[in-house]
N, C-alpha and C positions, 0 to 999 in steps of 0.2 A: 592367458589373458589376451582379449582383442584390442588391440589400439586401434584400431577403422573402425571408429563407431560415428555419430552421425545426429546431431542435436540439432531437432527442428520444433519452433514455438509457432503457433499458429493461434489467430483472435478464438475467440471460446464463437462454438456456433450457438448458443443461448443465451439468455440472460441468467439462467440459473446457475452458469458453470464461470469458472475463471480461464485462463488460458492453455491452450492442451498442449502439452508438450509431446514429443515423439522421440524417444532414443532407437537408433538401428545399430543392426552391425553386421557382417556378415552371415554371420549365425540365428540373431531373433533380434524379433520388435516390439517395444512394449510402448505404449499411449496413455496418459492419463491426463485429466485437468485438476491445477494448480486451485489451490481453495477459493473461491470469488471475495475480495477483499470487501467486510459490513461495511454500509454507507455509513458512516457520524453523520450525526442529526445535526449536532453544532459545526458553524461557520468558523472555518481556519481565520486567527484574526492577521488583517490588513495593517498594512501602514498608518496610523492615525494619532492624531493627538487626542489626550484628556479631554480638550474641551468640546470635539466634535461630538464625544457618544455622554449617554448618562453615565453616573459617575459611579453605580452600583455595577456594570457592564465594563467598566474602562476594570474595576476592584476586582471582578471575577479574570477580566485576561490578565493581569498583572500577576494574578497569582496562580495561572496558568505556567506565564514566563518563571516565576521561581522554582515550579516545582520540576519543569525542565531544566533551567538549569543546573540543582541541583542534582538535577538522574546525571548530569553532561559529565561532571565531575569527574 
């Protein structure tokens, strides 16, 4: 077993790819990139009150928050 081995992350050179990671070691090297993480379409919600957004909009992130916190549990 080699313990000199040798973990380098580098930005992905495209937009198709996610980040490339490189393991070495004395012996061999092997390169791959990391899956490129889907864009969501929907906006991470903000700090805000009920009365700032419509109320159909404020209904859907609220029950966004529940259904996290119940995965949290």
């Amino acid at each position: 077993m080699d313990l000199n081995k040798s973990i380098n992350i580098f930005e992905p050179s495209s937009n198709k790819h996610g980040a490339e990671v490189t393991i070495s070691s004395h012996k061999s090297r092997k390169s791959f990139h990391l899956v490129k993480p889907t864009q969501d379409k929907t906006k991470a919600p903000i700090a805000i009150e009920s009365f700032a957004i419509y109320p159909d909009e404020y209904f859907e992130l609220m029950k966004r928050v529940e259904i996290f916190l119940k995965r949290s549990k």
